[in-house]
N, C-alpha and C positions, 0 to 999 in steps of 0.2 A: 459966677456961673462956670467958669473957668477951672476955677479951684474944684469946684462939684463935678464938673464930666470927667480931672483928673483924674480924682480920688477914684470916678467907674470904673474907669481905663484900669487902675493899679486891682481894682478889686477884680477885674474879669481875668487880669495876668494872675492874679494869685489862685482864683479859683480852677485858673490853667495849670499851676504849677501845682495843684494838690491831685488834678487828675492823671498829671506823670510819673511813671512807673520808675525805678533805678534804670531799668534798661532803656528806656526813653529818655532819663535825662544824658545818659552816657551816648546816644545817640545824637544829640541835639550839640552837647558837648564836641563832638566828631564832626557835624555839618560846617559849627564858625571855627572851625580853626585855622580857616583864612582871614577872618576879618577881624577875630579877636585874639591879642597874642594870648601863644601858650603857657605861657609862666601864669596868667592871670587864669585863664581856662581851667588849668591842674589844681588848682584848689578852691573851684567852685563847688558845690555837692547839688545844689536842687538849680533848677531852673527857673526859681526866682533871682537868683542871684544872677543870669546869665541876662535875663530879662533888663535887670537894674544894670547891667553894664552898656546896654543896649542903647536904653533910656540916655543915658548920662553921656553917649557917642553922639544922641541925636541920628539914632539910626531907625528905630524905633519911637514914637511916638504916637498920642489919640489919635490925630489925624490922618496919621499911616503909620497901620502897625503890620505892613504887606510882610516885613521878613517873618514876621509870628507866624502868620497863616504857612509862609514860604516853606518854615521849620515843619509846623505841625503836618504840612501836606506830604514834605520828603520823608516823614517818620510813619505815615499811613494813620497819624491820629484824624481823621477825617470828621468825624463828628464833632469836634471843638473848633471846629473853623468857623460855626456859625456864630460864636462867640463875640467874633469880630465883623459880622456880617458877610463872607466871606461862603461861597459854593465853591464845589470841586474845578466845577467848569470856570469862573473866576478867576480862580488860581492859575491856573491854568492858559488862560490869554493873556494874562499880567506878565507872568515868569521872564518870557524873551524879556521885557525892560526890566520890569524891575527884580527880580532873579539876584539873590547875591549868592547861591549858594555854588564855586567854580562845577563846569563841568569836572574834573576829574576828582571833586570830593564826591559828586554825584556816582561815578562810578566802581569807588573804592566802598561805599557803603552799600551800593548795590549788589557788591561781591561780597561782602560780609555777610550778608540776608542769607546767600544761597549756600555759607560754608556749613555743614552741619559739624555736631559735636563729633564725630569722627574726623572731620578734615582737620578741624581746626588742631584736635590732638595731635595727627600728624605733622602739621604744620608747626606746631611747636615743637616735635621732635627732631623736625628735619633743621631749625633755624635755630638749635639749642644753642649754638656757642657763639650767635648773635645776640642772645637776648641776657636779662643780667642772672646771675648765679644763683639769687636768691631770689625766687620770683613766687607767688601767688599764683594761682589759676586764673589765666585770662580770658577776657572776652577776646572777638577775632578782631572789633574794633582798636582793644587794645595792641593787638600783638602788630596791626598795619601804624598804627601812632611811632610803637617803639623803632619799629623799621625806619620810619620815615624822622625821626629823631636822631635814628644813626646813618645817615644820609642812603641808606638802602634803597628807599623807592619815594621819587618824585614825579613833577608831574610830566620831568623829561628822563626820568627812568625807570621804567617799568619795567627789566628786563627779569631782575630778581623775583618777583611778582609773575610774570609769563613762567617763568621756569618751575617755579614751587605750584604753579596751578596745571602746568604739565602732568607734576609727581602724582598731585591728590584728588584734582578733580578737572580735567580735560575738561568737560563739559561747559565751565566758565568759563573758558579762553574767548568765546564770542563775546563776553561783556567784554574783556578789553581791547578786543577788535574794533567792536561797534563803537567805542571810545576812540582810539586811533584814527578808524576812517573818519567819524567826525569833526575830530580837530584836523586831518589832512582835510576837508573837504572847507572848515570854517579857511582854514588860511591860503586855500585856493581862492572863495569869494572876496576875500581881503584886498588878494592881490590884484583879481580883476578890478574891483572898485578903485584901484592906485593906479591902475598901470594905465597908459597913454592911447586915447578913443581908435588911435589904427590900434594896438595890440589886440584889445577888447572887442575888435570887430573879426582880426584873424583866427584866433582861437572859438570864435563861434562856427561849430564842427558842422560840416554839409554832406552828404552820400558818403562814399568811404572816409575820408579821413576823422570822419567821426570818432575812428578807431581808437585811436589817438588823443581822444578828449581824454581827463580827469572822471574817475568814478564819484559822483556827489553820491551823500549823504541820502539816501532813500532807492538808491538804486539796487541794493540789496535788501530785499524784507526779510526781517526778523521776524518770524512769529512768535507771542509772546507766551508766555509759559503757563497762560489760562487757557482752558479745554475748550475747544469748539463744538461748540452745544448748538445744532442744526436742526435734529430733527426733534419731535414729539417727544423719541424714547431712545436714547443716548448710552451706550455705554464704552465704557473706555479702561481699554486693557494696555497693562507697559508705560515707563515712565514716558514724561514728557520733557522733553528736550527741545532747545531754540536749535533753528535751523543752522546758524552758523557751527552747531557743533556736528553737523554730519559732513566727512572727510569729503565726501565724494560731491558733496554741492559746492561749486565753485564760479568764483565772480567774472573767469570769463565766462561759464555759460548763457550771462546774460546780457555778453556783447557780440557785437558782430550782426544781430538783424535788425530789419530795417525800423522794427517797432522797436527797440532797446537801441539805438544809434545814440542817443545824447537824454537818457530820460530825465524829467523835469524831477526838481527836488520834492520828494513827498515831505508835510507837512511831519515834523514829530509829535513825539506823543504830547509833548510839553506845547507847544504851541497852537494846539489847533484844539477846539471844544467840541466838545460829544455831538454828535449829527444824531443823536434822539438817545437820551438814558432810558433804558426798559423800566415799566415799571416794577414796585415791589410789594411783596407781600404786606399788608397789615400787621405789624408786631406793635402795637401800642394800644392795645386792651385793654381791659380791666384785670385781667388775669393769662399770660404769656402762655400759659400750656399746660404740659402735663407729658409726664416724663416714666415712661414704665419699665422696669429694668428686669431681665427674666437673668437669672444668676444660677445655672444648675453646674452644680459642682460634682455630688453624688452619685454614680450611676449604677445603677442593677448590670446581671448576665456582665457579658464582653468587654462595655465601655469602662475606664481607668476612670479614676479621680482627677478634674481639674484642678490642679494645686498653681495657686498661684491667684486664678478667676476671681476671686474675693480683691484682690488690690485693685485689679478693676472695675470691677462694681463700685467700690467704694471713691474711684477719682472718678466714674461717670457722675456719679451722686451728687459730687461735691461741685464739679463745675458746673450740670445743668443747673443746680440749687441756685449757685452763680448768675448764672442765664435768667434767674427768675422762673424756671418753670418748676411745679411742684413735682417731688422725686416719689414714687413708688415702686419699693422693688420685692421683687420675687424670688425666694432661693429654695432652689431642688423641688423645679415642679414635672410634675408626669406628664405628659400629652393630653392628658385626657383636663388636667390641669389647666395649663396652658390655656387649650382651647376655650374653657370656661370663664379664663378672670377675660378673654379676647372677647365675645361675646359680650360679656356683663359691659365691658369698657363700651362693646358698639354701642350701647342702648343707652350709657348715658347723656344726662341733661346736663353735666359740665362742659362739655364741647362748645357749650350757647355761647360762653362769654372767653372760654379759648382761642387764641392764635393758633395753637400749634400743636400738633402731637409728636411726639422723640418716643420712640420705642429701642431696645437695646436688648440683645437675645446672644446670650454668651452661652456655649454648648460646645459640643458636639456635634458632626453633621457628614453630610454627602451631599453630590450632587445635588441641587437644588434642593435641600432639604435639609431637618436639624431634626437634636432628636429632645424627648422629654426624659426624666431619669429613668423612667420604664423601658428605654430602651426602642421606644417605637417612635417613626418617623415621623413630621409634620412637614407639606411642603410650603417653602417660604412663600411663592404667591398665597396659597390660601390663608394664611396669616396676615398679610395685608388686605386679604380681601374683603375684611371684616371690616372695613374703613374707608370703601369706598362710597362715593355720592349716594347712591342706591341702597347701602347698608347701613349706611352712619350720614344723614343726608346732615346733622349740624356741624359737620368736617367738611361738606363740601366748600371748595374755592380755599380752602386752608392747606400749610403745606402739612405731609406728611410723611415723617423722615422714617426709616427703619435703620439700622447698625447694626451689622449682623457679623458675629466673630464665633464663628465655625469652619472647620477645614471642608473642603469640596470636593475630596477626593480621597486617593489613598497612596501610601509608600512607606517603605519596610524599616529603611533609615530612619534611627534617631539620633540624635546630638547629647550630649552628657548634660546636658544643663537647660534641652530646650526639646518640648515636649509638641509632638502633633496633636490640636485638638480631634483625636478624628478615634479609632481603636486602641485598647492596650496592647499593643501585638506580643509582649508578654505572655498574656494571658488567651491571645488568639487561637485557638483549637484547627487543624484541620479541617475537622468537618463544618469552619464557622457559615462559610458558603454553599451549606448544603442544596441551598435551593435554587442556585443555580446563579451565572456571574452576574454580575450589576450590570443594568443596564447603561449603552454607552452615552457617555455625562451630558446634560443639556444645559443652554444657559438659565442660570436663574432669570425667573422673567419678573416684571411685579405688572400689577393691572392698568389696563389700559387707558382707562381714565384719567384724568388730569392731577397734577397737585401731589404727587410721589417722589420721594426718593430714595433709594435704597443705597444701602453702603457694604459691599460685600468685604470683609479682611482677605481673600485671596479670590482669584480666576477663579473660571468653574475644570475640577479635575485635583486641583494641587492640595495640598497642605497649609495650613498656617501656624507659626507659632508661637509658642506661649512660654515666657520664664515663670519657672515655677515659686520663684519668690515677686519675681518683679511685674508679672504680669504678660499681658499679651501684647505682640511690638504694633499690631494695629490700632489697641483700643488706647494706649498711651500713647502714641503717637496723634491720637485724632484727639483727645484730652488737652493738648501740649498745645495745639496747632489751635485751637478753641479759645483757650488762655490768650495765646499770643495775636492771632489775627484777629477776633473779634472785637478788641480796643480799637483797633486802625481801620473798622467801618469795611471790611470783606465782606462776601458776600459765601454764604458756604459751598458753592459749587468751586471757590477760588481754593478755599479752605480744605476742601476735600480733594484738590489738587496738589496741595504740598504734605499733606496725610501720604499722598501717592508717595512723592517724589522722598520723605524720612523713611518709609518702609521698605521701598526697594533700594537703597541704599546698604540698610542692613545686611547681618550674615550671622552665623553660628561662628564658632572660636574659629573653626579650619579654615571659613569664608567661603563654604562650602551648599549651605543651605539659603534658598535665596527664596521673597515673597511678594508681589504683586496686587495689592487694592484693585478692586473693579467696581465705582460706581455707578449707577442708569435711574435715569430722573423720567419723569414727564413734568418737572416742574416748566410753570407757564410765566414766572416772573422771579426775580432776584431775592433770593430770602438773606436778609441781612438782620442779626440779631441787634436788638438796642446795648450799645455798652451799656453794664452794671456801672454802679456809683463805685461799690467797693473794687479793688484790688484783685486781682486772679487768685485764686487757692493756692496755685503754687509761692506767691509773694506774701501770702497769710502766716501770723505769724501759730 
């Protein structure tokens, strides 16, 4: 019997290790490189092999295979935890004991997440005559490895690390704050727990001298870098940012009163279990959805040619395909178009056994609106308005997404290589506004009813854009982010927050032209897509 539950154990590892990507094993690889030496580590390649070294330590075994779950939880593969019998929340009240992963490997990979392919290039430009001569293109995991191989940054010297995240992205210096105060605040309760029952009595701080206590671990809140979704219908303009990175909030402001005198340590995130997970949408159907892709490239009168809009279309395609939902798309329809295949879609009887509807509307546009190739207006509410309870009542309580990459405004500037979805001003005539100015821009709104979410590529007023080889930087960016976060069990409100966070990163060559996503939901529950069996498009060969 023994030899049979092994042989499950080996089979459930292995069916773990076919669901890990390259970048998840090189992840996983970066997690033990405290418990397993690196010579052995460097020429591992899958994560069976990492597994079998595990095994044979007796760190890992049938009976507790906790560091597996531990891995796959710190790697965000969330859905293969149940492998092992294993919930988030689990994970999660285990960790404080049995936890092998150091705090500071935890926070070098947490800062690796948030370095985009801009930083990282930097980063290796700036640390070129650190690293070896002949080098390959690295990941960022790799490039903190080689550091710390040439004794650059340990977990008593961060200094090189603070400084190089000065240069390139300030905004992660609170990760290794929230690190430092931690370990200052672990080896304050150390010391209380040693030190002798008067000391331990003295240092318990009373009216003023409170002043003078140690700041613990929780007396600073970090907010985390997922959007606070409050009301019904939510929308959210500008990147997001942890609070640690605005200059001007600072940690004596949260000493000195009499309710902040010695605050108790708040639980972290690691230790403490969800006080009620929202529920989620239904995705485990018979059929995931149905995916409508309006792709106008061609335009009558004034509007230019969207060159480029085709490589988008075609990675929207390939990842919902991904997703499991069926793709239909539409290239260079009229208005009059449009609004027909929208109609026909309301009235169908495929909806019955759908999860979900993805709508995807690449154009042209203005304020609250887009255009068909004819050149004439649709506004974006009444587009979705075709899909609400009332109008499509076999979509009601189902999510329904909309994607919409069209500019919202207008501006004279272009970029040499990077084109405003919005007029050819080329070709813009004087008398283009003969009848009189636009009216002043309103929020895109979508309908009030429940089970919405809309995805704007820019604010309402501005510009978005589009390369005209490689596409447009919001709809590859939400493609990218789809790929990668949807293995690691996200949720797409989390998803369409670092869609935010790659896009306004970006710039034109100057660093001149800059773009802002605005999503707004009335979604009523967490819509988390089922990972696909297969591999991301991008990993396809």
């Amino acid at each position: 019997m023994d030899e049979v539950d092994s042989i499950e154990f080996r089979l459930q590892l292995l069916m773990v290790d076919e669901d890990l990507g390259k970048e998840d094993v090189e992840a996983v690889k970066f997690l033990c490189q405290d418990f397993i030496p690196f010579s052995k580590l460097e020429v591992m390649t899958s994560a069976r092999e990492i597994f079998q070294f595990l095994i044979s330590q007796d760190i890992v075994n049938r009976e507790e295979p906790f560091v597996i779950a531990e891995l796959l939880y710190r790697i965000r593969r969330l859905s293969l935890l149940q492998k092992f019998g294993y919930t988030k929340e689990e994970v999660l009240e285990n960790l404080p004991l049995k936890g092998k992963v150091l705090e500071y490997r935890q926070m070098l990979y947490e800062l690796s997440e948030e370095f985009t392919e801009d930083d990282l290039r930097c980063a290796v430009f700036l640390l070129r005559s650190h690293l070896p001569k002949v080098q390959p293109k690295m990941s960022c995991l790799q490039l903190l490895t080689v550091l710390e191989k040439k004794d650059l940054l340990s977990e008593t010297n961060l200094q090189m690390l603070k400084e190089l995240c000065t240069k390139i992205a300030p905004n992660l210096l609170n990760i290794i704050s929230k690190y430092e105060q931690k370990k200052v605040s672990t080896s304050v309760q150390e010391s209380e727990k040693t030190a002798p029952s008067s000391v331990r009595e003295f240092r318990k701080p009373s009216g003023s001298d409170s002043l003078s206590a140690p700041i613990k671990e929780g007396a600073i809140k970090y907010p985390t870098k997922s959007l606070d979704f409050c009301s019904s219908l939510t929308v959210h303009v500008g990147n997001t940012h942890s609070f640690g990175s605005n200059p001007d909030v600072k940690a004596e402001n949260f000493i000195g009163h009499p309710e902040h005198n010695f605050p108790c340590r708040e639980q972290d995130e690691e230790s403490k279990t969800a006080l009620e997970m929202p529920s989620l949408y239904k995705m485990d159907g018979p059929c995931r959805g149905r995916c409508l892709i309006f792709n106008n490239i061609n335009f009558k009168e004034h509007l230019g040619k969207r060159m480029g809009s085709q490589k988008d279309a075609e990675e929207l395609e390939r990842v919902f395909k991904w997703l499991g939902l069926e793709v239909i798309t539409y290239d260079d329809q009229s208005s009059v178009e449009m609004l027909q295949h929208l109609q026909k879609w309301q009235s169908s009887e495929n909806w019955k056994e759908s999860d979900c509807l993805v709508c995807c509307i690449l154009s042209h546009g203005e304020s609250g609106k887009i255009y068909g190739t004819d050149a004439r207006l649709i506004p974006i509410r009444d587009i979705m308005s075709h899909f609400t309870a009332k109008r499509c009542p076999l979509l009601a309580t189902k999510p329904k997404l909309f994607f919409i990459q069209a500019c919202q405004g207008e501006k004279t500037q272009k970029a040499v290589y990077l084109e405003p979805d919005a007029y050819d001003w080329d070709h813009l005539g004087a008398d283009a506004q003969s009848a009189g100015p636009l009216s002043s821009p309103q929020m895109p709104s979508i309908p009030e009813e429940a089970d919405f979410l809309l995805g704007m590529a820019t604010v309402d007023g501005y510009l978005s854009f589009r390369h005209i080889q490689e596409g447009t930087w919001y709809i590859q960016a939400l493609c990218t982010k789809l790929q990668l976060l949807v293995p690691r069990g996200e949720d797409i409100l989390s998803i369409l927050t670092q869609v935010n966070d790659d896009v306004s990163r970006r710039a034109d060559s100057q660093g001149l032209k800059k773009q802002m996503p605005q999503p707004a939901y009335t979604l009523t529950k967490k819509l988390v897509f089922p990972v696909p069996r297969d591999p991301p498009p991008s990993q396809q060969p």
